[in-house]
C-alpha positions in Angstrom: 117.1 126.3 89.5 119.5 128.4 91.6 120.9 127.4 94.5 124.3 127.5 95.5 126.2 126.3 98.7 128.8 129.2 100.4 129.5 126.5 102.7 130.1 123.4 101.5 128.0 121.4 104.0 125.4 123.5 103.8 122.9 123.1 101.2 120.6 126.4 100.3 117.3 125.9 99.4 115.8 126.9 97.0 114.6 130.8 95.7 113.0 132.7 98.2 110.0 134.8 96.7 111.2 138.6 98.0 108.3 141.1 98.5 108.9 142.6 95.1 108.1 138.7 93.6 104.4 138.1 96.1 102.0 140.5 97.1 100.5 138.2 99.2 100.0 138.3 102.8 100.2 135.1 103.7 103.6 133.1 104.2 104.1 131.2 100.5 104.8 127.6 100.1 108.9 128.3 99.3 109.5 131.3 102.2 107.8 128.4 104.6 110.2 125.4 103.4 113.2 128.6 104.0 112.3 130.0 107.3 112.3 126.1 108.6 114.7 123.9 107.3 116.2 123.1 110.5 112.2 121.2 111.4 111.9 119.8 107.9 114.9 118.0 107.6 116.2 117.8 111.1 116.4 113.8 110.8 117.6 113.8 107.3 121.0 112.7 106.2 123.0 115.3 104.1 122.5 113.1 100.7 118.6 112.6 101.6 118.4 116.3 102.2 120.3 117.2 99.0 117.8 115.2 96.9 114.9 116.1 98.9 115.7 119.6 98.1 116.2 119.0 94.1 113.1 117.3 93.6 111.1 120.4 95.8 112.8 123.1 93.6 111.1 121.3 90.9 107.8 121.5 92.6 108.2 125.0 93.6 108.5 125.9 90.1 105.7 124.4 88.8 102.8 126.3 87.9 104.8 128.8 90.4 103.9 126.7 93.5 106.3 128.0 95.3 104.9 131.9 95.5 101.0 130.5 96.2 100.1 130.5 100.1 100.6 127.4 102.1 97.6 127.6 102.8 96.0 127.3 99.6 97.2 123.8 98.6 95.5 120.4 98.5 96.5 117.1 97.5 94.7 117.3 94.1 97.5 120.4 93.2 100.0 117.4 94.1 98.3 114.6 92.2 98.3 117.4 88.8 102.3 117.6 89.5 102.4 113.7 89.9 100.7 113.2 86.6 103.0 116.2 85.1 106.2 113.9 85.6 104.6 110.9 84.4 104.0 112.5 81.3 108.0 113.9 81.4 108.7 109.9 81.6 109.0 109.3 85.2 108.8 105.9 87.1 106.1 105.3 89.9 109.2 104.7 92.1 110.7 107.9 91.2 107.4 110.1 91.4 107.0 108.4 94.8 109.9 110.1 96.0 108.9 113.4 94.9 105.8 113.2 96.8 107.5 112.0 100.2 109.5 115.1 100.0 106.6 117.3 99.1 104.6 115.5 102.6 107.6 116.4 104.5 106.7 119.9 104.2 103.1 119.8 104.7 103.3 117.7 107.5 106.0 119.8 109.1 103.9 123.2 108.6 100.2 121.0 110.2 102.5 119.8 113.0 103.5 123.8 113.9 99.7 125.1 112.9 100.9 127.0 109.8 97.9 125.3 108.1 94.8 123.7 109.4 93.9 120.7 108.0 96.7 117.9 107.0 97.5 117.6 103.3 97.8 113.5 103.4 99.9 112.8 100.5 99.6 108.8 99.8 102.1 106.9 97.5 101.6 105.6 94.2 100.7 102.4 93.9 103.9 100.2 91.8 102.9 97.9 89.7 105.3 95.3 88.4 107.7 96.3 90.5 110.5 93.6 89.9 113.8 94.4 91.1 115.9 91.4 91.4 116.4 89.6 94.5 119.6 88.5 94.2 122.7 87.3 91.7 122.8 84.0 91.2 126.4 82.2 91.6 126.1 82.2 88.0 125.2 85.8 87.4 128.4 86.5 89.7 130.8 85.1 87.5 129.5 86.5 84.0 129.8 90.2 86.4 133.3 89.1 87.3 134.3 88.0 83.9 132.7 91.1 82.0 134.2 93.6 84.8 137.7 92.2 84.4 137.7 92.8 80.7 136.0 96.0 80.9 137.6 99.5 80.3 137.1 100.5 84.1 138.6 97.6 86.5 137.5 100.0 89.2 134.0 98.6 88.9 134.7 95.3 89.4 136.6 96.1 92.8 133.1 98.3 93.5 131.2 95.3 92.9 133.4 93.1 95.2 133.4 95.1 98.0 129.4 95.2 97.7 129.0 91.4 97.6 131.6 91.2 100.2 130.7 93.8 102.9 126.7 94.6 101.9 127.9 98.5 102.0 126.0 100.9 100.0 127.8 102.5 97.1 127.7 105.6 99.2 129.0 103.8 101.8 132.3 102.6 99.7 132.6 105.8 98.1 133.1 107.3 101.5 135.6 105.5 102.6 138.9 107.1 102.8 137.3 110.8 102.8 138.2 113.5 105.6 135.5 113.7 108.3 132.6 116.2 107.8 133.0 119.0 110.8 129.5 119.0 110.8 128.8 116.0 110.8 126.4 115.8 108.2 128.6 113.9 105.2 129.0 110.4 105.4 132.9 108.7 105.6 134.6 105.7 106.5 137.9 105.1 108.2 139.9 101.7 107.8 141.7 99.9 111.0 145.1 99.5 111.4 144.9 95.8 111.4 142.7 96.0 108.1 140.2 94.0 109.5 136.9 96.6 109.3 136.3 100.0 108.5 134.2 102.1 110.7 131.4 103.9 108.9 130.5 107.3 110.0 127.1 109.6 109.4 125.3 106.8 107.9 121.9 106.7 106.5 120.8 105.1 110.0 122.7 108.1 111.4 124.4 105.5 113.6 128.2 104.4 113.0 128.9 100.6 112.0 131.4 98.4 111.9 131.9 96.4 108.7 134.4 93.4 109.0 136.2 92.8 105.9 137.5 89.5 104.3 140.5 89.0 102.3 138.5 89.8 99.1 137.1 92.9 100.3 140.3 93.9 102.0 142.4 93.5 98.7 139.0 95.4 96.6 140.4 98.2 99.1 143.3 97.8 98.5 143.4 97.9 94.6 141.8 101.1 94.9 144.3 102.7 96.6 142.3 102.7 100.0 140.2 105.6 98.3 137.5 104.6 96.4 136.1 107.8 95.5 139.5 108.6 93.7 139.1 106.0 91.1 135.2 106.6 90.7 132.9 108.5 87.8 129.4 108.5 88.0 129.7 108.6 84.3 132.1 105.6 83.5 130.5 104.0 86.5 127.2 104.0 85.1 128.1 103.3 81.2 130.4 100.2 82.6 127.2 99.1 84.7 124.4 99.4 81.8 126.8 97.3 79.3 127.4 94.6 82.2 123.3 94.7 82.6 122.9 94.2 78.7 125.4 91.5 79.0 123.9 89.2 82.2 120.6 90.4 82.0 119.4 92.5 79.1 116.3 94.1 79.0 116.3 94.3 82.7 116.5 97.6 84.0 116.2 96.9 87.9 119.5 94.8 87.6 121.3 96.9 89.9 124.3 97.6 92.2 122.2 97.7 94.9 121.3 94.1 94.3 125.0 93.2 95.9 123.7 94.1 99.2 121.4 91.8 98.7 123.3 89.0 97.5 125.5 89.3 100.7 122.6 89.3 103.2 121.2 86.2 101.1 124.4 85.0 101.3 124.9 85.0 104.8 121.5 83.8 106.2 121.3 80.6 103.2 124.5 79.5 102.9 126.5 80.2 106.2 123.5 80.6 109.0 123.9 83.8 109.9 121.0 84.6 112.3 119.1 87.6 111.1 120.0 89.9 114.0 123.8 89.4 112.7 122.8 89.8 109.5 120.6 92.9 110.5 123.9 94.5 112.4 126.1 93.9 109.3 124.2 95.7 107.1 123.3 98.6 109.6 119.2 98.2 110.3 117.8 99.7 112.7 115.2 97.6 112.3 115.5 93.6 112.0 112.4 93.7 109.7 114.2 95.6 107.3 116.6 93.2 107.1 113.8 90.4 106.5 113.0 92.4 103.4 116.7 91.5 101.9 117.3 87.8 103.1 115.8 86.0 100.4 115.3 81.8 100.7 117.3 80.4 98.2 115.9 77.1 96.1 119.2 75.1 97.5 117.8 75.8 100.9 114.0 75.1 100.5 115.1 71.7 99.2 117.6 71.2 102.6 114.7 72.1 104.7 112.3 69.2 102.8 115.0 66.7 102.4 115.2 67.0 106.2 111.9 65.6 106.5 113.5 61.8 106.1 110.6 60.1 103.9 108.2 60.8 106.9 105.5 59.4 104.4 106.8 55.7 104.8 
């Protein structure tokens, strides 16, 4: 795979086919997805647009996709690719995402009448799909015993500000980073006071406000205000698999996503946080997204029923 960025906001796509490579008249699949980035990913954030891009170059160079005509592709060429990463090992979930960034460009070139008929590209269906809901009180203090032992502290502060805020590991990693002139990479700026950081170039492409507590303030803190300067994917991800082994072995959707989870549980179960609070917190656009993380709790199923008084007597 080559591509390289000149300018570090920019991301290049991936190989164009020069005249030399296609003796084809019509426009291939890879000079399409080149000539129109700008309609492709014009509602994409930077990160979604990286990845997008990585898992395309992949499918350009497949059975040398990426030199065929547009024109000549249908959605069984997609499902042979599909089944081609499932053999490489692949999730559902993670094949899925390969073919939402392959529909972006069909849909893009049917929209603009560089093909006639739309390639509908439907996801996999995926099965036993069991990522947790949220930590238990329990499960949060194995974490915050394990993490304060571990080799990498900086984890633990991670996981705080997750439980404590709902932001994205993106989201903490930005904060404290210069602003993107372009606006395309996400950062975060804390207030004077302490009391919030102000979260720029989100995934909703909207900024947000996330108060912070005395716990998350002082996770902020112990990581210098910077959490990106303390952070390795690699020691962040070997700390996280031996905390998994540890709370919840076997379990490979135990995950540090599941904190934003936890807090939006957290909020609606134990405090009574109405969902459009909740919904603002975590920065949906959409208060049915946030439905999707507010999980009822067994502590408050029983409130409701106990509620009822006896009304059998």
């Amino acid at each position: 795979m080559s591509y390289t960025a000149t300018d570090p906001f920019r991301v290049t796509l991936w190989e164009s086919i020069t005249e030399g490579e296609s003796q084809m008249s019509e426009i291939t699949l890879a000079d399409f997805a080149n000539n129109n980035e700008e309609l492709i990913w014009n509602r994409a954030c930077h990160q979604h647009k990286v990845e997008s891009i990585r898992r395309l170059n992949r499918f350009f160079k497949f059975q040398d996709y990426g030199k065929r005509p547009i024109r000549s592709f249908n959605l069984m060429d997609v499902d042979i690719f599909t089944s081609h990463l499932k053999q490489e090992g692949l999730s559902e979930s993670t094949c899925n995402r390969y073919r939402a960034a392959i529909s972006k460009i069909f849909t893009t070139a049917y929209k603009y009448e560089k093909i006639d008929r739309q390639i509908k590209i439907p996801l996999e269906s995926e099965k036993h799909k069991s990522r947790p809901n949220f930590f238990s009180p329990e499960q949060i203090e194995q974490c915050n015993e394990f993490l304060s032992q571990c080799k990498h502290p900086y984890v633990l502060h991670f996981f705080h500000l997750g439980l404590e805020t709902g932001m994205r590991r993106g989201e903490i990693l930005s904060i404290g980073e210069e602003p993107d002139p372009k606006g395309r990479k996400p950062y975060g700026v804390i207030s004077k006071d302490r009391k919030k950081v102000m979260l720029y170039n989100t995934k909703s492409k909207h900024p947000r406000e996330v108060p912070l507590n005395k716990f998350a303030e002082a996770a902020l803190t112990a990581l210098d205000d910077r959490p990106k300067k303390h952070y390795s994917k690699k020691t962040f991800y070997n700390t996280w698999k031996k905390l998994r082994d540890h709370v919840a072995y076997g379990d490979v959707n135990f995950v540090f996503h599941t904190t934003r989870h936890t807090c939006a549980t957290l909020l609606a179960n134990e405090h009574r946080v109405p969902t459009a609070i909740v919904s603002e917190i975590l920065g949906h656009q959409s208060a049915d997204t946030t439905r999707k993380y507010v999980h009822v709790t067994l502590k408050t199923k029983s409130d409701v029923m106990n509620q009822l008084g006896g009304i059998s007597r």
